[in-house]
C-alpha positions as CSV (number, residue, x, y, z in Angstrom):
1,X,6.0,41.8,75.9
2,X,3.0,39.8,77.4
3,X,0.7,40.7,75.0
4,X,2.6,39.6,72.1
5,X,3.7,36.3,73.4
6,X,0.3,35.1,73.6
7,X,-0.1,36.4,70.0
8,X,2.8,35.0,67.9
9,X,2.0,31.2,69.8
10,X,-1.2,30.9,68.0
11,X,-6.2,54.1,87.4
12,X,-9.2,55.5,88.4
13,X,-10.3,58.8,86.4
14,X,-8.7,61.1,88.7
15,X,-5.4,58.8,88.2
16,X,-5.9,59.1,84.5
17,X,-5.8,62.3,84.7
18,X,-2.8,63.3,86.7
19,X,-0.8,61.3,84.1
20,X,-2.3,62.7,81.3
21,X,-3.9,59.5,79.9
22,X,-6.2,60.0,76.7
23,X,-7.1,56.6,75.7
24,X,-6.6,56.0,72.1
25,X,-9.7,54.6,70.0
26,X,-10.1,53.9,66.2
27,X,-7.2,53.6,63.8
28,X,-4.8,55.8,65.7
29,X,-5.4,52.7,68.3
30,X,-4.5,50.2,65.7
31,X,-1.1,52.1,64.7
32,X,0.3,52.1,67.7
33,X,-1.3,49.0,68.8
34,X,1.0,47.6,65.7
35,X,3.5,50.1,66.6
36,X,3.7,48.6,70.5
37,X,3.8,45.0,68.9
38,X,6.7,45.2,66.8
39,X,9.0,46.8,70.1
40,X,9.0,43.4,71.4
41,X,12.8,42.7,72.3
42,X,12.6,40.1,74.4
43,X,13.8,42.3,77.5
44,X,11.0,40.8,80.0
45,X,11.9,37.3,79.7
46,X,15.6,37.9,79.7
47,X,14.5,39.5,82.8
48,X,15.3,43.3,81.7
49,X,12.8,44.2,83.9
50,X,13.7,48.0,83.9
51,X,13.4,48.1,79.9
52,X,10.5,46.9,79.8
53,X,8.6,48.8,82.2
54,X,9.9,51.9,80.3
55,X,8.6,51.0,77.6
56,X,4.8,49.8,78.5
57,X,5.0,53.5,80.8
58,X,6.1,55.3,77.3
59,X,3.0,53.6,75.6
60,X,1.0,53.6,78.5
61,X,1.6,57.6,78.4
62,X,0.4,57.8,74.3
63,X,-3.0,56.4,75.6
64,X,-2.8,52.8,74.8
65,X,-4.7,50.7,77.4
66,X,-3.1,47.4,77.1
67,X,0.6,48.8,77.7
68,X,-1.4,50.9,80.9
69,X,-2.5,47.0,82.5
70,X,0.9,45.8,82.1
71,X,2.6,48.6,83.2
72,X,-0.5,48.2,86.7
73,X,0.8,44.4,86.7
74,X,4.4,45.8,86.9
75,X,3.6,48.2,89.9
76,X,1.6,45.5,91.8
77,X,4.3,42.5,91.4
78,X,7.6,44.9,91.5
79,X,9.3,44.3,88.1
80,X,11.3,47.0,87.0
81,X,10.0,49.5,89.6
82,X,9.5,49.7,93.3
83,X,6.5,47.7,94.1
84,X,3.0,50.0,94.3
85,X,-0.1,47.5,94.8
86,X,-2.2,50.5,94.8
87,X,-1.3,52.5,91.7
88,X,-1.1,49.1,90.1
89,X,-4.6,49.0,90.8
90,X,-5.8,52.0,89.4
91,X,-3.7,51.7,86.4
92,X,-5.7,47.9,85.5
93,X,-8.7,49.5,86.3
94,X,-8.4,52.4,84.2
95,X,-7.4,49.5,81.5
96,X,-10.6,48.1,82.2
97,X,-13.1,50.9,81.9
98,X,-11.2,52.2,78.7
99,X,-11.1,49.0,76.7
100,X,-13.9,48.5,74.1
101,X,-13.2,44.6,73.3
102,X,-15.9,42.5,75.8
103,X,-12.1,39.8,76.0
104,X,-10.3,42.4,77.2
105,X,-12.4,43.2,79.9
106,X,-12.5,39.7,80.8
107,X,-8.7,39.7,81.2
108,X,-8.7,42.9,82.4
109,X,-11.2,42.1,85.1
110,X,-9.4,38.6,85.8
111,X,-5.9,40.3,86.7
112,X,-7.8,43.2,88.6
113,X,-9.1,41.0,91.0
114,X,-5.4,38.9,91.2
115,X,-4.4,41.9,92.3
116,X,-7.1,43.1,94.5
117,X,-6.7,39.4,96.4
118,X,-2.6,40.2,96.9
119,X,-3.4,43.7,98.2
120,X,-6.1,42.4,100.8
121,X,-3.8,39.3,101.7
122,X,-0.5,40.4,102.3
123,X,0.5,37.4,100.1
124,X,4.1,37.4,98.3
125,X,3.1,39.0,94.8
126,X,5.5,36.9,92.8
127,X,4.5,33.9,94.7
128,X,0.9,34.2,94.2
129,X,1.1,34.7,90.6
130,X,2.5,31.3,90.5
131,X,0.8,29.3,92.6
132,X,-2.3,31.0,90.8
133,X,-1.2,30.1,88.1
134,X,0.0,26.4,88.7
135,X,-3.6,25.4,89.9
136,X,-5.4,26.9,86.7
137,X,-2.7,25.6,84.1
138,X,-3.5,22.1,86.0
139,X,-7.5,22.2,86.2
140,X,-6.7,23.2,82.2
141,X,-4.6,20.3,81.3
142,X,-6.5,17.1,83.6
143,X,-9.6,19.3,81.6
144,X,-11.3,19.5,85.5
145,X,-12.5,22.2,87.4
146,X,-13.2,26.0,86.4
147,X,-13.9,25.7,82.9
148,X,-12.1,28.8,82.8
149,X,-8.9,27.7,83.4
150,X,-7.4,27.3,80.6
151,X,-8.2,31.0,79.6
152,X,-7.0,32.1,83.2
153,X,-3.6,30.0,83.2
154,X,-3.4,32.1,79.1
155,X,-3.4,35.5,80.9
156,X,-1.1,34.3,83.8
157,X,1.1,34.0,81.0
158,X,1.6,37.0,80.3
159,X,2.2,38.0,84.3
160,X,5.7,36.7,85.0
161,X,8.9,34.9,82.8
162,X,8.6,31.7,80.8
163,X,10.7,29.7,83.3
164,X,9.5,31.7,86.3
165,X,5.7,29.5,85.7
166,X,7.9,26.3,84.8
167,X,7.4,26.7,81.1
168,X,10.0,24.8,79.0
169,X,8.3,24.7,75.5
170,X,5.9,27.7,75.3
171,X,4.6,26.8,71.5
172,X,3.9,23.7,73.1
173,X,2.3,24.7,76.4
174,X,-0.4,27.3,74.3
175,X,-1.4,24.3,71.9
176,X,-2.4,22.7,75.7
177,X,-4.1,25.6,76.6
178,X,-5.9,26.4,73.3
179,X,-6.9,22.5,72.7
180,X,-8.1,21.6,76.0
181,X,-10.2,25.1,76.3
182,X,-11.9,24.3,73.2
183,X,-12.4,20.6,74.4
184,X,-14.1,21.9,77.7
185,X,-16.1,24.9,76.1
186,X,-16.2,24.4,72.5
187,X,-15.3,26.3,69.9
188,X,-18.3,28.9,70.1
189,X,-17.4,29.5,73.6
190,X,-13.4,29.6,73.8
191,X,-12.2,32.5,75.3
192,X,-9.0,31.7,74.3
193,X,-10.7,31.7,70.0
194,X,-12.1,34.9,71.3
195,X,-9.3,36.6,72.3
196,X,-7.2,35.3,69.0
197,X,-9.7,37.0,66.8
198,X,-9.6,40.1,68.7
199,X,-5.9,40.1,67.9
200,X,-6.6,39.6,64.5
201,X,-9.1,42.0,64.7
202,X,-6.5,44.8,65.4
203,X,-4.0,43.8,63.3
204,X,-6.0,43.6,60.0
């Protein structure tokens, strides 16, 4: 599960409504946000690609907005389903405007427009991930370039297999990420801090 192997290292309206999407708020959020957590099996880096989709859709379905982006980054990159670029769209989007943590829809906003830029280019989905994903995890590490690298190459992460983006020792490769996005930002201004403590926020 993407979203919890970042943690343990450190869809338009019309859309919403055809699939019956209530977005969850308050502490029914935070049960099944815990809930969603602990179903973590390891399926979408053993490449289960099927089981995992099932499950974000499941989640997805109770109103949870994080499992609804993943299940939009499934669609638009093919992995465990036939590939949809446009209902993957509207599924990240819907994340988007539903989320109510400001980090969220910074992520949310970052892999929207990943997806926007495969849609309008024709690009290889799979391909663009990575070579997305190789630039920022090397502006993040020679500590150059968009000083929001380091929190971009984070959420790229969460996109595609460990050894799909060339990553041999993930405990190691987050320490990178989180040390060198401190170093260029600070500690006040880390998106990667930010999005830590929303974590912790949740799971209080």
């Amino acid at each position: 599960m993407r979203a919890l192997k970042f943690c343990l290292v450190f869809a338009i309206c019309l859309f919403a409504s055809d699939l019956d999407i209530k977005p969850l708020s308050g502490s029914k959020f935070r049960s099944v946000f815990k809930e969603y957590l602990s179903k973590d099996s390891g399926d979408f880096d053993n490449y289960e690609f099927e089981k995992d989709f099932k499950m974000h859709e499941s989640y997805c379905q109770k109103g949870l907005v994080d499992a609804c982006e993943v299940l939009g980054v499934s669609y638009v990159l093919g992995l465990g389903t036939q590939q949809d670029i446009k209902k993957g769209i509207n599924l990240i989007d819907f994340a988007l405007k539903n989320t109510s943590d400001e980090i969220f829809k910074e992520q949310y906003a970052y892999t929207l427009n990943l997806a926007k830029q495969i849609q309008s280019s024709g690009d290889d989905a799979i391909r663009k991930v990575i070579s997305t994903f190789s630039k920022n995890s090397s502006e993040c590490q020679s500590r150059s370039g968009d000083k929001d690298a380091c929190f971009k190459a984070t959420i790229l992460t969460g996109l595609l297999p460990n050894d799909m983006l060339g990553i041999s020792d993930q405990s190691g490769f987050f320490e990178m990420l989180f040390d060198n996005d401190i170093a260029i930002n600070g500690a006040k201004n880390s998106k990667i801090s930010k999005m830590l403590k929303a974590y912790e926020d949740i799971l209080k």
